[in-house]
C-alpha positions in Angstrom: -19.6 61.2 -35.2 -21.9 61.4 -32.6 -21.0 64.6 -29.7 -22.1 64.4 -26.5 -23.1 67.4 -23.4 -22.4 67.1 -20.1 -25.7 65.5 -17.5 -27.6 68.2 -16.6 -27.9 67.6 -12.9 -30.3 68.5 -10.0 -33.5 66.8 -8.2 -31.5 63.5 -8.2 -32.7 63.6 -12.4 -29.8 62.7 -14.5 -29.8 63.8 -18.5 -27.4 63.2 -21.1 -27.6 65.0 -24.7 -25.7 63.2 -27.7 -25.6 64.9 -31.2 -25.4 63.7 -34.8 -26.9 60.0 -33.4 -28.0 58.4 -36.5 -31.9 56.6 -36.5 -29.9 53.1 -36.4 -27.6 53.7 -33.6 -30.9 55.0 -31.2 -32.7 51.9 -32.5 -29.9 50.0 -31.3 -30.3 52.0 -27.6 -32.9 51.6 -27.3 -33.1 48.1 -27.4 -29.9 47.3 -25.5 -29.9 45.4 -22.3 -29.5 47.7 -19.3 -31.7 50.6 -20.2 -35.2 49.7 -19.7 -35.3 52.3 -16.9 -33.5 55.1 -19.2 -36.1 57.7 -21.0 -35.2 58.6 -24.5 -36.7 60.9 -26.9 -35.0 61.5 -30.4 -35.3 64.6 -32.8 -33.5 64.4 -36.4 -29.8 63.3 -35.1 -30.7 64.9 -31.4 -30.9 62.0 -28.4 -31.6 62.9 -25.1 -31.5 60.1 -22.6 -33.3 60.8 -18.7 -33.4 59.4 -15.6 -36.6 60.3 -14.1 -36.3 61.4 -10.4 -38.1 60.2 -7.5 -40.3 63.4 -7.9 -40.6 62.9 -11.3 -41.9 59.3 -11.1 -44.1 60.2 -8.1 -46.0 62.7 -9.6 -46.6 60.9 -12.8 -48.0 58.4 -10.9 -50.0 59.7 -8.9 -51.7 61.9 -12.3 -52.1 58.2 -14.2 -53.8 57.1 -11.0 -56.1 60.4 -11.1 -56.9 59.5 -14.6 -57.3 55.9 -14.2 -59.6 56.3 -11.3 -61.8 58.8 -12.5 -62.4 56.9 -16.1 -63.3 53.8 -13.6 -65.5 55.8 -11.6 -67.6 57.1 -14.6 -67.1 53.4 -16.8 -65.4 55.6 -19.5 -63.2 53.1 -21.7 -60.1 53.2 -22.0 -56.4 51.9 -22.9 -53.5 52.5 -20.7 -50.2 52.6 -22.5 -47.7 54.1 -20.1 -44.4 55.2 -21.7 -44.5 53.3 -24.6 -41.9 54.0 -27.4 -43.8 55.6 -30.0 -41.8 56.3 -33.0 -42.0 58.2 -36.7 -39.2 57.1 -38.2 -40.4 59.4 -41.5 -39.8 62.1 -39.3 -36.8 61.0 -37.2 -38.9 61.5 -34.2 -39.2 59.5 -31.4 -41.0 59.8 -27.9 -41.4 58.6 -24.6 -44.3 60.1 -22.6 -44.9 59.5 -19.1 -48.2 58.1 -19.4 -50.7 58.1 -23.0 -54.2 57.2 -23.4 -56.6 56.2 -25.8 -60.1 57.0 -25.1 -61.7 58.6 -27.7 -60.2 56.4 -30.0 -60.3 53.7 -28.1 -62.8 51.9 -30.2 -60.7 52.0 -33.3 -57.5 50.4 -31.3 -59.4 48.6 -29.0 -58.9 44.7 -31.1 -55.0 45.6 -32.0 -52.1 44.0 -30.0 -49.5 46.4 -31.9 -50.4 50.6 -32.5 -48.4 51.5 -35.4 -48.6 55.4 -35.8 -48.2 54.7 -39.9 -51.3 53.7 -39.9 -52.8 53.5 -36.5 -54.0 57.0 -34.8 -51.8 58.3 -32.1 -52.9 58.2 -28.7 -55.5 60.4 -27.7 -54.0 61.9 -24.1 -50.5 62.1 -22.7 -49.0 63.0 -19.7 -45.7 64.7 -19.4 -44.1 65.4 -16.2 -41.3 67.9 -16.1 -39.1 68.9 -13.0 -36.6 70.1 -15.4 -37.0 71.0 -19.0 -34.9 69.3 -21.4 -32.9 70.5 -24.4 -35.3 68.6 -27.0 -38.9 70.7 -26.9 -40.9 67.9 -26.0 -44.5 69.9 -26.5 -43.2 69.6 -30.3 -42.7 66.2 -30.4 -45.9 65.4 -29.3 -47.5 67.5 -32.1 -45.6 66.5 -34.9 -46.9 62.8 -33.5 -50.3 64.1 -33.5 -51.5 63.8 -29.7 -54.0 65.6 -29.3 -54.1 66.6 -25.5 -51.7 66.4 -23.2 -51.6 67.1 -19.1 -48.1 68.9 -18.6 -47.2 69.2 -14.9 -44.4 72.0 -14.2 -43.4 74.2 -11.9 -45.9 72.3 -9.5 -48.7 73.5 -11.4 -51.2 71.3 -14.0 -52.4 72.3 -17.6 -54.0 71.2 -19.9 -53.4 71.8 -23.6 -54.8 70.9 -27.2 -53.5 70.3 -30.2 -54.3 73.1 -33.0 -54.4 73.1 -36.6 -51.4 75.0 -37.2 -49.4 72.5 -34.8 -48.9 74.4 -31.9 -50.7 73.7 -28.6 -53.2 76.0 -26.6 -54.1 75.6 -23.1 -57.5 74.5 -22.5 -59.8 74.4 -19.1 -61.9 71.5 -19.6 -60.2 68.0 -21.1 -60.8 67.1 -25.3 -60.8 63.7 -23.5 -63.2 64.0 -20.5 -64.8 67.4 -21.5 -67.0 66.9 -18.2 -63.4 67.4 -16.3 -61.5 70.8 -15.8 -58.5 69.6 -15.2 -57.3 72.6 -12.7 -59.8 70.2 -10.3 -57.3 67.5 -10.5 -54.2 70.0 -8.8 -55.3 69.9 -5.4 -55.2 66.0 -5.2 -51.4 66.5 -6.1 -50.3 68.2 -2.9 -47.8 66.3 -1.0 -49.7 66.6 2.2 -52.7 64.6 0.6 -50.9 61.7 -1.1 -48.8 60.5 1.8 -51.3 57.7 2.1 -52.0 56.7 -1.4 -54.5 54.4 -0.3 -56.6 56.6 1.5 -55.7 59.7 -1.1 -57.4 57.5 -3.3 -60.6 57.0 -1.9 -60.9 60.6 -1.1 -60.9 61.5 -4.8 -63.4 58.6 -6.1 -65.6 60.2 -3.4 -64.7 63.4 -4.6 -65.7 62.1 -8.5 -68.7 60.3 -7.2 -70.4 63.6 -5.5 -69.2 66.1 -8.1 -70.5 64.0 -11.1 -72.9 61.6 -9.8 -70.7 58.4 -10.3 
């Protein structure tokens, strides 16, 4: 029988814990009608579900548009998959991330309408926002589904880490992905003051791209 914890409140970002949730019954969650909007992540029998706050979604779009805008700039391909649902239902292990990436892949997924991570690689970058941590250790998630980088915003601070060969994650400087980019640089076009005005917050940093790496 599934258990469930009280929300963890605060920052208008709602969470909700049930135990002992078999693989069929999230499946069925997270298909049912109603929560699109809901964020779920699933470890062997663990299901957290999330709604992101207003902060939360803020920052992680402003990051994808970073990202988006600066692979433009330099004509670096690329495939956009925000949060999509990727799953390893060998490992009971499912995950949500703010925004994912293939680049360095990208020609090998590039042709495929469907990514299956059975037989498909995982994607390459991932972004994970976190105003408040969780009780399922999402950094492990992301590295028993092999990603190998991921942008982790917390505490209103940016880094960047990479996946190592014992599983475990190590901050890097400069991006696996973009390995022209430091991705400190980025944490400056984050401050409030800067992005009231997406529109011209934009503009600023392709300039800012253009000058610093001859776009």
């Amino acid at each position: 029988m599934a258990t469930v914890e009280r929300p963890v409140q605060g920052s208008a970002e709602k969470r909700f814990v049930l135990y002992n949730v078999p693989w069929e019954t999230f499946e069925l969650l997270r298909d049912a009608p109603g929560l699109e909007r809901v964020r779920m992540t699933y470890d062997r029998g663990i299901l957290e579900l999330m709604r992101p706050s207003q902060r939360h979604e803020s920052v992680n779009s402003l990051l994808g548009q970073l990202l988006v805008a600066f692979t433009n700039e330099l004509q670096i391909p690329r495939r956009s998959l925000r949060s999509t649902t990727w799953k390893r239902h060998v490992m009971f292990k499912c995950l949500e991330p703010d925004e994912c990436y293939y680049i360095l892949n990208h020609p090998r997924i590039r042709d495929l309408q469907e990514i299956d991570l059975e037989v498909d690689p995982p994607p390459d970058l991932a972004i994970e926002v976190e105003i408040r941590r969780g009780t399922i250790k999402r950094m492990a998630l992301y590295a028993a589904l092999g990603v190998p980088e991921v942008w982790r915003w917390h505490k209103n601070a940016l880094k960047a880490y990479a996946l190592q060969p014992d599983g475990t994650y190590r901050e890097i400087e400069m991006s696996l992905n973009l390995p022209m980019l430091r991705v400190k640089d980025l944490e400056p076009f984050l401050d409030p003051k800067l992005t009231a005005d997406e529109s011209q917050w934009s503009r600023v940093f392709r300039q800012w791209v253009q000058e610093r790496f001859g776009a």
